[in-house]
Wavefront OBJ file of the C-alpha trace (Angstrom):
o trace
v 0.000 0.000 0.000
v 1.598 3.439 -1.068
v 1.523 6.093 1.141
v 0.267 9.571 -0.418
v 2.572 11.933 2.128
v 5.344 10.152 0.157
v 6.666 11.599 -3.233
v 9.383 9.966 -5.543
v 11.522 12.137 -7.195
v 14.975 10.895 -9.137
v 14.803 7.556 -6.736
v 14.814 9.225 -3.687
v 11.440 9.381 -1.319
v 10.526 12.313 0.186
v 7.801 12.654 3.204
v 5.820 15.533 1.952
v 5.203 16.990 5.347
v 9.444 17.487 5.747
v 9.744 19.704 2.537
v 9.833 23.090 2.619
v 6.902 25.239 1.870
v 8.327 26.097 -1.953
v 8.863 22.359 -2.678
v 4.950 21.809 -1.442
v 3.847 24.962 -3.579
v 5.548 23.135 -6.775
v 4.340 19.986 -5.783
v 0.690 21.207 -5.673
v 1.504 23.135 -8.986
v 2.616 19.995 -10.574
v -0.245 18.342 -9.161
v -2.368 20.766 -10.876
v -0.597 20.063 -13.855
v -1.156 16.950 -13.760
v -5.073 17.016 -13.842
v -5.598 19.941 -16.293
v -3.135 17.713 -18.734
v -5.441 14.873 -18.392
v -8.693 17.138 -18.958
v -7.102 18.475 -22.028
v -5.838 15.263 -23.347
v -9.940 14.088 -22.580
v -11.078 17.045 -24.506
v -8.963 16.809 -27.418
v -9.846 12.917 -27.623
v -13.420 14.327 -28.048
v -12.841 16.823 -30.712
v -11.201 13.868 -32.919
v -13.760 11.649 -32.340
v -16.426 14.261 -33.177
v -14.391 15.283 -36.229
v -14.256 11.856 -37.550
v -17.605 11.713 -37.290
v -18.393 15.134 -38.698
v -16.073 13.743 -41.808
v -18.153 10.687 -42.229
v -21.698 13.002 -42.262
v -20.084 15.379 -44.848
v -18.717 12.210 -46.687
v -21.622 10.636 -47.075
v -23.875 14.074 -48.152
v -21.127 14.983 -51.094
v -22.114 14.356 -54.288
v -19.959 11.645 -56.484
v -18.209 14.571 -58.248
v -14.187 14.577 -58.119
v -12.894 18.755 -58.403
v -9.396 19.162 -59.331
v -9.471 23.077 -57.665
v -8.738 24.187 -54.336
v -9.204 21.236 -51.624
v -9.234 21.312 -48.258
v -7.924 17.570 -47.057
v -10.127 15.776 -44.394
v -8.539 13.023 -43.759
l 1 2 3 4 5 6 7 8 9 10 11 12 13 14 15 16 17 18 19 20 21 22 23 24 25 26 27 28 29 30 31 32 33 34 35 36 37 38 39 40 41 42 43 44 45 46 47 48 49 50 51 52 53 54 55 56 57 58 59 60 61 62 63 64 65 66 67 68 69 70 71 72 73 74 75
């Protein structure tokens, strides 16, 4: 069972109620971090799924012609 006052950094532990107040402040702020990295890297998983979908809807509503203008790729 790990204990949670304990952080790991370059193979040493450190009890996190020892540390100075600075390392706690960049500990929370890489805790932080953490979580908003996670919510982003959620949210962009999102916006590709909804974009492949969006590709398929506007695949499927195009008309069988083949332009050799301008393109925009959608792949």
């Amino acid at each position: 069972m790990s204990n949670i006052n304990i952080i790991w950094i370059n193979d040493i532990d450190y009890d996190i109620a020892t540390l100075p107040e600075r390392a706690k402040s960049q500990i929370n702020s890489i805790k932080f971090v953490d979580v908003e990295l996670q919510r982003l890297q959620a949210h962009i998983a999102a916006m590709q799924t909804a974009r492949v979908a969006y590709t398929r809807s506007l695949q499927e509503v195009l008309p069988e012609v083949h332009s050799h203008g301008d393109t925009m790729g959608l792949n």
